[in-house]
C-alpha positions, -999 to +999 in steps of 0.1 A: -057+109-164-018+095-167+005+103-143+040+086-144+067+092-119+080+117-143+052+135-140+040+136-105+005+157-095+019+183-069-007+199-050-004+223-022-018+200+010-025+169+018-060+176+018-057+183-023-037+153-023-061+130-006-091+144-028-068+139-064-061+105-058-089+094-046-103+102-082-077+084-097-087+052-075-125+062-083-115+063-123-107+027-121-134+015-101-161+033-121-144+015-151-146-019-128-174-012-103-160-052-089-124-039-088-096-050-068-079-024-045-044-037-028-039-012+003-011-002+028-016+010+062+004+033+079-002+073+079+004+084+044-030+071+029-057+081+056-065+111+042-074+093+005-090+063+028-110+088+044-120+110+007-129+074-007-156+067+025-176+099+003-178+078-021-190+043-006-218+039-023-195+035-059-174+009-038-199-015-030-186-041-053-145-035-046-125-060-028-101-052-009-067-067-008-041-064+024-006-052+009+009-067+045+006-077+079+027-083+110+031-121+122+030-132+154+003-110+166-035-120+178-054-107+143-075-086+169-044-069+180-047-028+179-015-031+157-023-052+129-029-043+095-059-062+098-074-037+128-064-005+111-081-020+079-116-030+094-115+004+110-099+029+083-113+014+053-140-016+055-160+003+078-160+036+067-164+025+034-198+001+043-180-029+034-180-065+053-149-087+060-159-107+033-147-081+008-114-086+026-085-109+017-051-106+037-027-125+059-033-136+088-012-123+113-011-156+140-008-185+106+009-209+125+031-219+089+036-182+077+051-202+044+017-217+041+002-183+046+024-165+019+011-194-006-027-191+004-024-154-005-002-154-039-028-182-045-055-159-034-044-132-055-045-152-087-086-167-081-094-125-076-075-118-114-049-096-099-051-061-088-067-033-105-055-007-086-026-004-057-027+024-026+014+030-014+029+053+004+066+050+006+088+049+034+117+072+038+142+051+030+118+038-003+106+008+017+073-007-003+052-026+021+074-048+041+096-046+011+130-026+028+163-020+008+186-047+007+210-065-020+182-086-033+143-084-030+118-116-030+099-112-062+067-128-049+049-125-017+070-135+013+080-139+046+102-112+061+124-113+089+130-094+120+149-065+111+121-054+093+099-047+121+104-011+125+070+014+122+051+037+143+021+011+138+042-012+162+041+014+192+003+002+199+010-038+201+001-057+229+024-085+218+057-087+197+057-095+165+084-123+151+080-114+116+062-100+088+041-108+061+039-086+023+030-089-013+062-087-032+075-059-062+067-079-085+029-090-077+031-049-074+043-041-102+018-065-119-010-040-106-031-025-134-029+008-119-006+017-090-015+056-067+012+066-045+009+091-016+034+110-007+033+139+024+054+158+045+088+172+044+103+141+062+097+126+030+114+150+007+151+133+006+129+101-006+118+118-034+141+134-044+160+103-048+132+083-065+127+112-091+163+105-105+153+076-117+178+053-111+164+021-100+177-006-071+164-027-045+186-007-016+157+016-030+125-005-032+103+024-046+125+029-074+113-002-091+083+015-096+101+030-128+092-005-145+055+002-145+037+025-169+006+033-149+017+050-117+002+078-105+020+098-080+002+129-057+027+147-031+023+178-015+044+208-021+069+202+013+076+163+003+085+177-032+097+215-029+120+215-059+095+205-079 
C-alpha cells in the first residue's frame, strides 16, 4: 500500500474512509506489533479511532503518542486532549495510561514541558506512524499558518486557541502545547483524514502542491509516505 498526496484513496463515506485507514495504520503495526502511533484529537479521526478499537487485540504493544494539548487546563478537564484520548482511544483500544506519552496540560514551565516531550520522543525511536486531520485553513496540530513555523515541538500562543474541543472547558486555556512539522515529517508513515464538504476548499488547495507555512498541511509534500483517505464531498473534483 503507497499512497502519496498525489494519489489520495477517495472513498464514498466516512465510514469507508475510517475502515481504509485504519488498515494502513494496522499495516504498520503488524510490521511493528511495539509501534509508535502520534494522534490528533478533534472530529476528523473518530471514525478510524473507533475501526482500530476492532482490532485491540493487534495493539496491545502500540504506544501512543499525544500530537498536542491545551495549557493551562486541569489534565482532568473534559476539554483536554488528554480526556478525549483516555476515552476515544486508550480505552476503547484496552490500553493503560502507561502506553501514553503527551503534555501535560497544567506544566507549570510549559518550556520545560516542550523539552520533556522532544526528549520523550527521541527514548521511544520516533514515530512509526502519524493520525492528522487537517484543519480548514491546513492547520497541523496546533501548527496554524503564519510567516514562519517552529520546527520542533513548541509552545504556541493565544491566538491559536480556536476549536470546537474548547466549547467543553471548564477553564481557559493560556496556551497550547504541539509536536512541530518537522518531528512530523520525521514520522515513518504519516495517515491523514479528511471529511466533509467544509473541508473541500482545503484540499483543493493542498492538492496543488505548492507548499508554505500560511499552509501548514502543505509541508506534508516533503514526505514520501503519506497516505491520504477523504471522502467523495471533501474531494468532489477528484
Amino acid at each position: 500500500m503507497h499512497k502519496t498526496l498525489s494519489q489520495p484513496m477517495v472513498l464514498e463515506n466516512y465510514e469507508a474512509v475510517c475502515r481504509s485507514a485504519a488498515d494502513c495504520v494496522l499495516e504498520t503495526v503488524r510490521q511493528k506489533p511495539g509501534s509508535v502511533i502520534c494522534v490528533a484529537t478533534g472530529a476528523s479521526p473518530l471514525g478510524l479511532y473507533a475501526e482500530l478499537a476492532k482490532h485491540a487485540s493487534e495493539l496491545a504493544q502500540a504506544h501512543i503518542l499525544k500530537l498536542d494539548e491545551w495549557g493551562g487546563l486541569a489534565m482532568d478537564d473534559p476539554a483536554t486532549c488528554e480526556v478525549y484520548i483516555r476515552r476515544e482511544v486508550l480505552g476503547p483500544w484496552g490500553l493503560s495510561p502507561e502506553h501514553l506519552t503527551g503534555f501535560q496540560s497544567d506544566a507549570a514551565d510549559p518550556e520545560a514541558e516542550c523539552a520533556r516531550i522532544r526528549a520523550a520522543v527521541e527514548r521511544l525511536g520516533g514515530i512509526d506512524v502519524c493520525i492528522l486531520g487537517m484543519g480548514a485553513d491546513g492547520h497541523i496540530g496546533l501548527n496554524y499558518p503564519a510567516a514562519t513555523l517552529p520546527a520542533e515541538t513548541h509552545v504556541t500562543d493565544a491566538s491559536t486557541l480556536r476549536h470546537a474541543m474548547l466549547d467543553a472547558a471548564l477553564g481557559k486555556p493560556t496556551h497550547g502545547f504541539t509536536l512541530g512539522m518537522a518531528e512530523v515529517l520525521r514520522a515513518r508513515r504519516v495517515v491523514l483524514v479528511v471529511n466533509g464538504a467544509a473541508k473541500a476548499h482545503a484540499v483543493q488547495r493542498l492538492m496543488t502542491g505548492d507548499i508554505t507555512t500560511e499552509f501548514p498541511a502543505s509541508l506534508l509534500w516533503l514526505h514520501d509516505d503519506v497516505h491520504m483517505f477523504a471522502d467523495r464531498s471533501a474531494v468532489p473534483a477528484l
